[in-house]
LUMVEX-885555 format. One record per residue (C-alpha): residue in three letters; x, y, z. Coordinates in Angstrom, 3 decimals, padded with zeros to 6 digits. Example, Ala and Ser with C-alpha at 12.3 -4.5 7.8 and 13.67 -1.06 7.14 Angstrom:
% residues 2
R  type         X         Y         Z
R   Ala   012.300  -004.500   007.800
R   Ser   013.670  -001.060   007.140
//
This chain:
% residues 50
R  type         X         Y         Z
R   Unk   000.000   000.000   000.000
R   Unk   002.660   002.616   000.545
R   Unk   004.161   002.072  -002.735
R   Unk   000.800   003.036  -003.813
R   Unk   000.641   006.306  -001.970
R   Unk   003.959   006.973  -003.017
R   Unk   003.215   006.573  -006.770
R   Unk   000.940   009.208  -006.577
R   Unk   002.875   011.871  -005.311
R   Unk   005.256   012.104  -008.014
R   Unk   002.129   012.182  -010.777
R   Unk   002.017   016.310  -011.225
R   Unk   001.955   018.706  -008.759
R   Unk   003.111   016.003  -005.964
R   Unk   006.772   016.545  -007.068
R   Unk   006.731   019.814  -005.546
R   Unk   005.964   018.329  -001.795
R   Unk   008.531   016.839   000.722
R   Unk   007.974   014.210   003.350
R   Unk   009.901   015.750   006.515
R   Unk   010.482   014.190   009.816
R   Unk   012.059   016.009   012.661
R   Unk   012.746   014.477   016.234
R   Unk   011.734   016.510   019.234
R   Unk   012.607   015.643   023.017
R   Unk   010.095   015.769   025.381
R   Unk   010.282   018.077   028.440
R   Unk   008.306   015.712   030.193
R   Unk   009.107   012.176   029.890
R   Unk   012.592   012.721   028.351
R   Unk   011.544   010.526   025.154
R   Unk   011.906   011.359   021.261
R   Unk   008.959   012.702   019.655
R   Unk   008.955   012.201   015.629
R   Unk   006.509   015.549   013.670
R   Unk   006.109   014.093   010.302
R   Unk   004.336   016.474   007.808
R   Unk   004.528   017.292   003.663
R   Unk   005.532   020.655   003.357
R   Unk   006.406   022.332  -000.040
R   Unk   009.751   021.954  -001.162
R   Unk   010.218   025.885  -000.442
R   Unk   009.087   025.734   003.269
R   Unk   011.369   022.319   004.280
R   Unk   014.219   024.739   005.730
R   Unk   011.378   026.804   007.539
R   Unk   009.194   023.441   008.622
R   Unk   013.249   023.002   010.658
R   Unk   013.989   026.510   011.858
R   Unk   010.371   026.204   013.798
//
């Protein structure tokens, strides 16, 4: 199934989208948090500076 959802991001406008992941420590527990979201190619180096 995911090579499904990944065929159809690179049909058109999908090729201008990025998958990023970016790990996040918890203040409570201590443990890694991983923020996945599709962000423009543009706004990946913003989607990191957050």
């Amino acid at each position: 199934m995911a090579k499904k959802a990944v065929a159809t991001f690179h049909k058109g406008e999908g090729k201008a989208y990025t998958k990023v992941i970016k790990m996040i420590k918890s203040p409570k527990t201590g443990a890694y948090i991983f923020k996945e979201e599709m962000v423009l190619n543009d706004d990946a180096k913003h989607f990191f500076a957050k």
